[in-house]
KOLVEX-488816 format. One line per field, with one value per residue: x, y, z of N, C-alpha, C in turn; residue in three letters. Coordinates in nm, 3 decimals. Layout:
<rs>
nx = [X,...]
ny = [Y,...]
nz = [Z,...]
cax = [X,...]
cay = [Y,...]
caz = [Z,...]
cx = [X,...]
cy = [Y,...]
cz = [Z,...]
residuo = [ALA,...]
</rs>
This chain:
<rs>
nx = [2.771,2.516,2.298,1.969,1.661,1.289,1.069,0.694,0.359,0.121,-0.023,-0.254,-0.306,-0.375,-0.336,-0.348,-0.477,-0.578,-0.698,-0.654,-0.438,-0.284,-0.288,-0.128,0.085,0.178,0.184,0.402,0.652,0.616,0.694,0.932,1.104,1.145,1.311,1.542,1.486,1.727,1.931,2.207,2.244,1.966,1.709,1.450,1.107,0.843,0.532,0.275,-0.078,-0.381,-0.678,-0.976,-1.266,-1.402,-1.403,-1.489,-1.666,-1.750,-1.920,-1.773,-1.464,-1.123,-1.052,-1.270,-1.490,-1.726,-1.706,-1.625,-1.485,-1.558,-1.699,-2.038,-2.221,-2.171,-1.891,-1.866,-1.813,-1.890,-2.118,-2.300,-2.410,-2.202,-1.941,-1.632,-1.480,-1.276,-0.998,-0.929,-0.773,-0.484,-0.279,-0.037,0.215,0.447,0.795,1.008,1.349,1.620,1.976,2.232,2.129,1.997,1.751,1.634,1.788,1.665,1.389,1.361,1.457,1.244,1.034,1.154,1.075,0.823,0.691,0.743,0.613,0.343,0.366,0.340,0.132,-0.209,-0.213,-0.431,-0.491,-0.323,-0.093,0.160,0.429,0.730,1.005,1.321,1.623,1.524,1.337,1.033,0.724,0.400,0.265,0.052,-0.265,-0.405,-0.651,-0.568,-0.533,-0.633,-0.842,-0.914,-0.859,-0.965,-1.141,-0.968,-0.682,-0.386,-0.170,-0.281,-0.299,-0.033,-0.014,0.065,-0.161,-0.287,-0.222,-0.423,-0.652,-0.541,-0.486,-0.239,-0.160,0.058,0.255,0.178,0.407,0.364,0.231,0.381,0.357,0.123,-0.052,-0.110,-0.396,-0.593,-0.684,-1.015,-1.064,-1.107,-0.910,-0.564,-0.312,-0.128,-0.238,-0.487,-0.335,-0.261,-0.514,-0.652,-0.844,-0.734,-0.619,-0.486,-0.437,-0.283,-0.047,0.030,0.134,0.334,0.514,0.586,0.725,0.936,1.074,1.148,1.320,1.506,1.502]
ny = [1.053,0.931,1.084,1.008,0.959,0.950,0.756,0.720,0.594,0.575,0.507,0.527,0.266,0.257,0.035,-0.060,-0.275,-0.569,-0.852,-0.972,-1.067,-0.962,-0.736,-0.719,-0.798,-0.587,-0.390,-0.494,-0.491,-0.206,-0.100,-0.248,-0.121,0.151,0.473,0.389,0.509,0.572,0.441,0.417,0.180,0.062,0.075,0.240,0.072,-0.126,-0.226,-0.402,-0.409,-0.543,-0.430,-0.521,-0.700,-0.596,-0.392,-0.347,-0.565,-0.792,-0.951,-1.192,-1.355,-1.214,-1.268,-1.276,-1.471,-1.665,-1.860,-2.142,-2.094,-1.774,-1.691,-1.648,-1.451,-1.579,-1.704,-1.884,-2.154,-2.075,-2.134,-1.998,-1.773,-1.633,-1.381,-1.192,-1.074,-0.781,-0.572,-0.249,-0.115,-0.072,-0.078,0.063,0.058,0.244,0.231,0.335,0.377,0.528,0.557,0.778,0.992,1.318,1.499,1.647,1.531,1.280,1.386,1.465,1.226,1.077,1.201,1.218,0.950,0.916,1.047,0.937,0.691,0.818,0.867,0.617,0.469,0.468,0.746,0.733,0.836,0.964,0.954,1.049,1.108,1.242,1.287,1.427,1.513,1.807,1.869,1.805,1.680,1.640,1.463,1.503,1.402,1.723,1.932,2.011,2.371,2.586,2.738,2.553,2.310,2.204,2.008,1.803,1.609,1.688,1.444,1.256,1.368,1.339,1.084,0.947,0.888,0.605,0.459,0.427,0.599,0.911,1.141,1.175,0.911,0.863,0.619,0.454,0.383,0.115,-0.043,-0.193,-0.405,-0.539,-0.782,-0.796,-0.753,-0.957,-0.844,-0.698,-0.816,-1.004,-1.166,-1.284,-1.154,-1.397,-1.645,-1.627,-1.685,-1.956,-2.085,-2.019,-1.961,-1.722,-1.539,-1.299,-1.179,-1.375,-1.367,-1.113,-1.161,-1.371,-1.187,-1.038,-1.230,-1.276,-1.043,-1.078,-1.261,-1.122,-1.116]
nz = [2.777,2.603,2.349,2.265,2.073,2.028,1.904,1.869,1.776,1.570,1.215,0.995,0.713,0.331,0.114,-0.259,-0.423,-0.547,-0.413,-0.068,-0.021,-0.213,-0.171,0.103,0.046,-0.161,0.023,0.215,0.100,-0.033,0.285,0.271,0.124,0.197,0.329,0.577,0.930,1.134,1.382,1.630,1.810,1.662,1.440,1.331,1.439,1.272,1.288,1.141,1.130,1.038,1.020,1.212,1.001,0.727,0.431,0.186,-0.051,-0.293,-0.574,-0.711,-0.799,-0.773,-1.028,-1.187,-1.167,-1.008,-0.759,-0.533,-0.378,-0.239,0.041,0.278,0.446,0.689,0.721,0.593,0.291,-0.014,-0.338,-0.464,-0.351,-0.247,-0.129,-0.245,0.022,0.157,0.361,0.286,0.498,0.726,0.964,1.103,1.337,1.455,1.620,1.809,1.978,1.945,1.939,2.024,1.845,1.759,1.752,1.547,1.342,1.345,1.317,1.033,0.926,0.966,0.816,0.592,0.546,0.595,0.349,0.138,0.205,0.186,-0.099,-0.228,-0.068,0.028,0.301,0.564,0.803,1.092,1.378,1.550,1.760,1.802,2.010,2.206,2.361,2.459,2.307,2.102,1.944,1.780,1.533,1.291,1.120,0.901,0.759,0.388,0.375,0.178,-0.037,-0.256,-0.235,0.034,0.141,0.158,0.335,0.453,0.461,0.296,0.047,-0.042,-0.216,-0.487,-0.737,-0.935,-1.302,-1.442,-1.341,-1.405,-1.622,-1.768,-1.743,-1.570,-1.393,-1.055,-0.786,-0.711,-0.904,-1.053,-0.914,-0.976,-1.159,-1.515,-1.670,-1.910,-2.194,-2.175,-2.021,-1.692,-1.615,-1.541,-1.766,-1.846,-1.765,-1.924,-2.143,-2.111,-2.082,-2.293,-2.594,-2.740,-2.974,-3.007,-2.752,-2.708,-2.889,-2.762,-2.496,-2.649,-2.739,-2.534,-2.389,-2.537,-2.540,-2.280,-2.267,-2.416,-2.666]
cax = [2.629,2.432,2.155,1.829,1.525,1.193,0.892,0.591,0.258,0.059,-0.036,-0.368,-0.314,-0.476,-0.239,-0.389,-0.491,-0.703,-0.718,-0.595,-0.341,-0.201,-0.248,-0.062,0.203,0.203,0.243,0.543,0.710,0.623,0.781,1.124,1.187,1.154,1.402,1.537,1.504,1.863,1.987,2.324,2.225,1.860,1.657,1.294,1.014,0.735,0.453,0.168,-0.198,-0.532,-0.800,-1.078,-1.359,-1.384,-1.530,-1.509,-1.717,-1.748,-1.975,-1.695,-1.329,-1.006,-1.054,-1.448,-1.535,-1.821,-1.620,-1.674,-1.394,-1.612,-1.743,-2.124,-2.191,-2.114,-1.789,-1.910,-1.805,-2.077,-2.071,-2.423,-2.438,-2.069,-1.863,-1.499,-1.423,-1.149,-1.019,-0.820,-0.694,-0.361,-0.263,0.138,0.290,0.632,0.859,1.156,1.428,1.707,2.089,2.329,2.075,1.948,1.568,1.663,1.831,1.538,1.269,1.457,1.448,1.109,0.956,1.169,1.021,0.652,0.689,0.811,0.514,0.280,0.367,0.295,-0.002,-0.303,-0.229,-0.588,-0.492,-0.160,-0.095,0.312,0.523,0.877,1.088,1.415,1.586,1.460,1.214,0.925,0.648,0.346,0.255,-0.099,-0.306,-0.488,-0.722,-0.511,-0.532,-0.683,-0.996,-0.933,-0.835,-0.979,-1.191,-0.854,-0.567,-0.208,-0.129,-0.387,-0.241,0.120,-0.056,0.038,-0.245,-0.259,-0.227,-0.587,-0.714,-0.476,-0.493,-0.154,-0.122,0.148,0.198,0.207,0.532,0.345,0.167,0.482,0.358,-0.006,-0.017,-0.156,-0.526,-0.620,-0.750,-1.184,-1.086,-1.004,-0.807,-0.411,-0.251,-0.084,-0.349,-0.558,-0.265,-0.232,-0.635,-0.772,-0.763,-0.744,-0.511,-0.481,-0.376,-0.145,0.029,0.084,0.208,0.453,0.602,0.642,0.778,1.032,1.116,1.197,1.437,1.638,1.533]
cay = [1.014,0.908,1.157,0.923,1.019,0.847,0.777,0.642,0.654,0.498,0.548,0.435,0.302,0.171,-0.013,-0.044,-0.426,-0.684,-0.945,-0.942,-1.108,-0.865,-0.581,-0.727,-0.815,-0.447,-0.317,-0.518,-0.468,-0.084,-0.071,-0.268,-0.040,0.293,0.473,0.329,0.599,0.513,0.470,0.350,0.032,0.016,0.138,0.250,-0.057,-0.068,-0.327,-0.373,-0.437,-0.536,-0.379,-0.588,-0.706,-0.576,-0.255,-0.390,-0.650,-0.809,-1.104,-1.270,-1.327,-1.107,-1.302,-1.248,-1.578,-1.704,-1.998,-2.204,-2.010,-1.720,-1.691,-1.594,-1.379,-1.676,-1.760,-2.025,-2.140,-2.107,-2.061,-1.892,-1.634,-1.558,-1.235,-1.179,-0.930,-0.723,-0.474,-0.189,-0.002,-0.126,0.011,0.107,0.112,0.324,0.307,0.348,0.408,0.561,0.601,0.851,1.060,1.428,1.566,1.728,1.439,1.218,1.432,1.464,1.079,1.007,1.282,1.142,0.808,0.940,1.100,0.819,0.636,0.848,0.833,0.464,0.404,0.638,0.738,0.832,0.916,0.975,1.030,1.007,1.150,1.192,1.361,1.416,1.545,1.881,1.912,1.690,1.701,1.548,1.505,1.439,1.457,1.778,1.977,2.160,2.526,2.637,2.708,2.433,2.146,2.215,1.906,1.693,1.568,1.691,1.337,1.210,1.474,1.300,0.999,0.898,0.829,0.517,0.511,0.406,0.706,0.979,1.193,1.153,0.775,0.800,0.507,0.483,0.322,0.023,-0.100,-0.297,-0.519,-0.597,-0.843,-0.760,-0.796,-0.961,-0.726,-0.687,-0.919,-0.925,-1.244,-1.231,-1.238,-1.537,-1.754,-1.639,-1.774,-2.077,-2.207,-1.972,-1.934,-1.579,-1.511,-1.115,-1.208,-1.504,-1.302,-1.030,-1.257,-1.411,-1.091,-1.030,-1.319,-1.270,-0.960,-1.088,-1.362,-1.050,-1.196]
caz = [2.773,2.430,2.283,2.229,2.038,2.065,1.818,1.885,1.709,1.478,1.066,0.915,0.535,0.232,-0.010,-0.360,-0.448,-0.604,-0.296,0.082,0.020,-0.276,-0.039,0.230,-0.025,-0.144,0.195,0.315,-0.022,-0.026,0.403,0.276,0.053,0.277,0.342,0.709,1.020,1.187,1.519,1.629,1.818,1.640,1.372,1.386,1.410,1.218,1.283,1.018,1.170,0.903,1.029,1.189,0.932,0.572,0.380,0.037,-0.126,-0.475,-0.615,-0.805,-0.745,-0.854,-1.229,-1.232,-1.096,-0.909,-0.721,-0.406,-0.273,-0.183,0.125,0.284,0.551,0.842,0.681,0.490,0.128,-0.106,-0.488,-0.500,-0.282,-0.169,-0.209,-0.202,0.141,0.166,0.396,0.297,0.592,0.727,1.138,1.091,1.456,1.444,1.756,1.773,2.071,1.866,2.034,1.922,1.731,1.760,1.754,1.416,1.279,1.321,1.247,0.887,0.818,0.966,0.723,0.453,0.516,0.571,0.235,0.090,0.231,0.129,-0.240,-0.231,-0.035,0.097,0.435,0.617,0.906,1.154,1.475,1.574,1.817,1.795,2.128,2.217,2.522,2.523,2.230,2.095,1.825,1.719,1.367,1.264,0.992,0.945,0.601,0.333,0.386,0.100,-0.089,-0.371,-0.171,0.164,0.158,0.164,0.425,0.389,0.384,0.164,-0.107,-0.101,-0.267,-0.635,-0.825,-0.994,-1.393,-1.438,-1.282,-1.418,-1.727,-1.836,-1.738,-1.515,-1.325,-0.926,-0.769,-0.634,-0.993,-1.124,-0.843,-1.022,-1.254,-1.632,-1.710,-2.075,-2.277,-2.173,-1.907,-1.540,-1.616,-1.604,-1.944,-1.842,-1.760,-2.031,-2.278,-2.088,-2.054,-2.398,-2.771,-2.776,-3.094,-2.976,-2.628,-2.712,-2.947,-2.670,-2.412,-2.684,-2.759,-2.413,-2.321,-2.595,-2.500,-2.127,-2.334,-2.481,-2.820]
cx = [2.576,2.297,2.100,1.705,1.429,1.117,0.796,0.436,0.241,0.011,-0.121,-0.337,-0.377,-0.391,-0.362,-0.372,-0.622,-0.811,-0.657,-0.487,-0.244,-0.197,-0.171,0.064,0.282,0.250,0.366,0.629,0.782,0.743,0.893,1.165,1.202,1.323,1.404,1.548,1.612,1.838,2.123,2.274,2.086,1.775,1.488,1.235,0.943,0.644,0.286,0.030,-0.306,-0.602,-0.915,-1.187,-1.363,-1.491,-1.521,-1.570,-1.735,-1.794,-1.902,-1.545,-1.277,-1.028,-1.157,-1.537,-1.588,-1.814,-1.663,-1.534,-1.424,-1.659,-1.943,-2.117,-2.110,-1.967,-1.790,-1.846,-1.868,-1.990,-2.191,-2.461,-2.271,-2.021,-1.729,-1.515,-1.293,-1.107,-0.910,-0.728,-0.637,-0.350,-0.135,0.164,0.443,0.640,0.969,1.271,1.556,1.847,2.149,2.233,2.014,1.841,1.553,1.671,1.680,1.403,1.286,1.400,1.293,1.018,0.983,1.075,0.870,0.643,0.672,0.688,0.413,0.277,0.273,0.132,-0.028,-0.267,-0.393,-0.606,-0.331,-0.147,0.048,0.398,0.656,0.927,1.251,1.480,1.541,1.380,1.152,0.814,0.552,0.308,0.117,-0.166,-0.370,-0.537,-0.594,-0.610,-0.521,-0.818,-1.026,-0.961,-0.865,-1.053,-1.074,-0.755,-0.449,-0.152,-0.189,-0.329,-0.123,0.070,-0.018,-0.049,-0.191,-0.319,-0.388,-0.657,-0.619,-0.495,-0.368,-0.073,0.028,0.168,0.230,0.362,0.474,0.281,0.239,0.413,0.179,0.012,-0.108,-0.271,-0.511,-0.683,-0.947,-1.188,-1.072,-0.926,-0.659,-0.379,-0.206,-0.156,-0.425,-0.454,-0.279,-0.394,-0.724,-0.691,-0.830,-0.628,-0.445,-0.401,-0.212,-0.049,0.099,0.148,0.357,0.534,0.668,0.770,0.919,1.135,1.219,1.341,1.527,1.646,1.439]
cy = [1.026,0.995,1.034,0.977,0.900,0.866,0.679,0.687,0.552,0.584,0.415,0.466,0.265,0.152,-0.054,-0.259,-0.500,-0.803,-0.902,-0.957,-0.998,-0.710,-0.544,-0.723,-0.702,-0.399,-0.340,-0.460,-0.275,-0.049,-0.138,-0.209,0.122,0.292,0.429,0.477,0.550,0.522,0.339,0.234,-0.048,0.120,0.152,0.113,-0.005,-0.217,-0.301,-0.480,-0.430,-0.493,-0.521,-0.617,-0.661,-0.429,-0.260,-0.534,-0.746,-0.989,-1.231,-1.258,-1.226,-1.152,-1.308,-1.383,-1.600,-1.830,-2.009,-2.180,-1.912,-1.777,-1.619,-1.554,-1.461,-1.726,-1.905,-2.041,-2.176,-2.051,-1.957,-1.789,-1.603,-1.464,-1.306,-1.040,-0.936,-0.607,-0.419,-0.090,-0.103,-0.025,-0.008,0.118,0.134,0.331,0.257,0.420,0.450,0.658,0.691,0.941,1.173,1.458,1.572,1.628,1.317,1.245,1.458,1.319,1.002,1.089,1.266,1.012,0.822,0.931,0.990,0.709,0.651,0.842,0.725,0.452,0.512,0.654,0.844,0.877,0.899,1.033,0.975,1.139,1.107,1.345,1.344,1.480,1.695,1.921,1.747,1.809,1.634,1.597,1.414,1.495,1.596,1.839,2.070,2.307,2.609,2.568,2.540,2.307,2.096,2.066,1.778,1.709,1.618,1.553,1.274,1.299,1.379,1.185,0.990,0.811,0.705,0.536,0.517,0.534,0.835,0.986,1.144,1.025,0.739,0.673,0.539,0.348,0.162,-0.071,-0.206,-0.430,-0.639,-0.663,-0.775,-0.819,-0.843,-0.899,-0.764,-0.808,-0.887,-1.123,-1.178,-1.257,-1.355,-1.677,-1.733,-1.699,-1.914,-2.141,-2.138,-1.934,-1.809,-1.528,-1.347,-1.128,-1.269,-1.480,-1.172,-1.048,-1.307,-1.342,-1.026,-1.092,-1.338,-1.192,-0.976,-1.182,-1.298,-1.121,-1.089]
cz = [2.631,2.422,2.222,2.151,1.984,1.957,1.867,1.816,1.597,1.350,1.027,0.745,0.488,0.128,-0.101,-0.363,-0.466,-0.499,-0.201,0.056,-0.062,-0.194,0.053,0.158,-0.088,-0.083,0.207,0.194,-0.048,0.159,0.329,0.164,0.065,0.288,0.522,0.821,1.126,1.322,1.551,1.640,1.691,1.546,1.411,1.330,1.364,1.176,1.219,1.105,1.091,1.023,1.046,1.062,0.828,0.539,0.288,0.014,-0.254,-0.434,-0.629,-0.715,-0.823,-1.044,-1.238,-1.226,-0.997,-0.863,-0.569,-0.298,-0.189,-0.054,0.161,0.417,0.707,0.820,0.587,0.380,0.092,-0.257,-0.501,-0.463,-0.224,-0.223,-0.149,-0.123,0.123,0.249,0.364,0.390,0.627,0.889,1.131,1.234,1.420,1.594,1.748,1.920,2.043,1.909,1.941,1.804,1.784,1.717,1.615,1.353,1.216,1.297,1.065,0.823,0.845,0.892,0.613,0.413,0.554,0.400,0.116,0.040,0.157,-0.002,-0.263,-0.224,0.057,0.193,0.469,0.734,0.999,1.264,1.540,1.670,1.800,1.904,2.110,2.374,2.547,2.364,2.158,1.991,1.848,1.571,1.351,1.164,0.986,0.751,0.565,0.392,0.244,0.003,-0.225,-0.305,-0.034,0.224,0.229,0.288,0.337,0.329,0.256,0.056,-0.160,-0.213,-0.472,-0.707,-0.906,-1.179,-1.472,-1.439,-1.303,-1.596,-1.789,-1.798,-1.660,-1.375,-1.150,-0.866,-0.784,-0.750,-1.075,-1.054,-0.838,-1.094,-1.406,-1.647,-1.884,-2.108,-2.270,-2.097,-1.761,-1.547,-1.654,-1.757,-1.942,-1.842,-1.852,-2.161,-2.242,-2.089,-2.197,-2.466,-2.787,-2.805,-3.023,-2.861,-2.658,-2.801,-2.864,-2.578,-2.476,-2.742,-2.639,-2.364,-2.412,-2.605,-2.365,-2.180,-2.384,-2.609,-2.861]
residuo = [UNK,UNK,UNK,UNK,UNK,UNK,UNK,UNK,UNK,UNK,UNK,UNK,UNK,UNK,UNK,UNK,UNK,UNK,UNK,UNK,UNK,UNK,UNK,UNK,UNK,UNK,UNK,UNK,UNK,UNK,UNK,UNK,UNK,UNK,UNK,UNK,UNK,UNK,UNK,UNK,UNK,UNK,UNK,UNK,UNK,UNK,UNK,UNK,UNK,UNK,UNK,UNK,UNK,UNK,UNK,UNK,UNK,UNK,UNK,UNK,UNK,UNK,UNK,UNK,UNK,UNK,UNK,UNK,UNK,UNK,UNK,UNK,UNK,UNK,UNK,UNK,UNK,UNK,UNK,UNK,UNK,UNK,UNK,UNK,UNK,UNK,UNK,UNK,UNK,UNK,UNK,UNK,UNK,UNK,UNK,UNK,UNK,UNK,UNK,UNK,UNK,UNK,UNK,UNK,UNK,UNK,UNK,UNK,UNK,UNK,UNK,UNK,UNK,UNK,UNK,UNK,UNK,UNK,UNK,UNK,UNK,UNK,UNK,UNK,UNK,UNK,UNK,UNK,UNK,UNK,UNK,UNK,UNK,UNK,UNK,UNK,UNK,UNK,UNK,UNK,UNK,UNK,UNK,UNK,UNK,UNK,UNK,UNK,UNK,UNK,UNK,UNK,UNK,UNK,UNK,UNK,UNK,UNK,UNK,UNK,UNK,UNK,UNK,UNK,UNK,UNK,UNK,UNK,UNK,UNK,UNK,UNK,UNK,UNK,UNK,UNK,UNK,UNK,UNK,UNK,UNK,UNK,UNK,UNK,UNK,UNK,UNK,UNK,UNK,UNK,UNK,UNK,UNK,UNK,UNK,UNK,UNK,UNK,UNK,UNK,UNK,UNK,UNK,UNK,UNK,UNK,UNK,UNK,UNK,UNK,UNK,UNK,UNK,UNK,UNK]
</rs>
């Protein structure tokens, strides 16, 4: 007879991003590169849910543009009054039916691959069971335990700051996957070489780009 162990449970996130779509693109990016929680026939699932409706706003687009791409409150496209919405929470379902594997075993790789998680992108909340045939868990968020940080989530701690927001500028895993602002812009460098004569830029781009040539 095959030892089985079960997960089930859900994980609220917030991947780091400019637009929906770079968020979503974040996300999947950040899950295929977890580590995998095994099982002979089948590995753990993990289905990604946006969050009804939006809790971010902004006048302009991602490049500081007031375009007839926006939207107004009815869904409309307007240039004069529209914002760009965005929502950042993310609904993680984990389940998993996992043959040939021990309680132990899989509480191991699904705490590797929380961990993992957490680095990446915020988790804000968690609520996951994982059983086996004679023991079982849940794992949920709850406040550090202590006076400094009491305000905060265990998970919420694992979080790597992004370099922006960090004294000693280190970067967060997930920032390779932003593109480069022009300098006192929120345009990409790229597009600012390609549609503007900005000597400073277009000299930074073509050292780049020379760099990527191994020249």
């Amino acid at each position: 007879m095959s030892d089985w162990t079960y997960i089930q449970g859900t994980i609220t996130v917030s991947p780091i991003g400019r637009t929906q779509a770079e968020k979503r693109y974040i996300l999947d990016t950040v899950l295929s590169h977890l580590p995998i929680v095994s099982g002979s026939e089948k590995d753990m699932d993990v289905y990604v849910i946006q969050k009804n409706g939006h809790n971010n706003s902004c006048s302009c687009d991602e490049f500081g543009e007031r375009t007839n791409n926006l939207t107004d409150w009815y869904g409309n496209k307007t240039r004069s009054r529209g914002m760009l919405r965005t929502q950042d929470e993310y609904i993680l379902v984990v389940d998993a039916a996992l043959r040939d594997r021990e309680f132990n075993q899989t509480y191991r790789e699904f705490i590797k691959w929380l961990v993992r998680l957490g680095k990446r992108v915020v988790i804000d909340d968690i609520l996951v069971k994982i059983s086996g045939y004679d023991k079982s868990t849940i794992i949920k968020d709850y406040c550090v335990q202590n006076e400094k940080y009491s305000y905060q989530n265990v998970f919420l701690n694992l979080f790597e700051g992004t370099s922006w927001v960090k004294e000693d500028g280190e970067v967060n895993w997930c920032e390779y996957m932003l593109y480069p602002r022009a300098k006192d812009s929120d345009y990409p460098m790229m597009l600012a070489y390609k549609y503007f004569n900005d000597e400073e830029n277009d000299k930074e781009v073509e050292r780049r780009m020379k760099y990527e040539r191994g020249k």
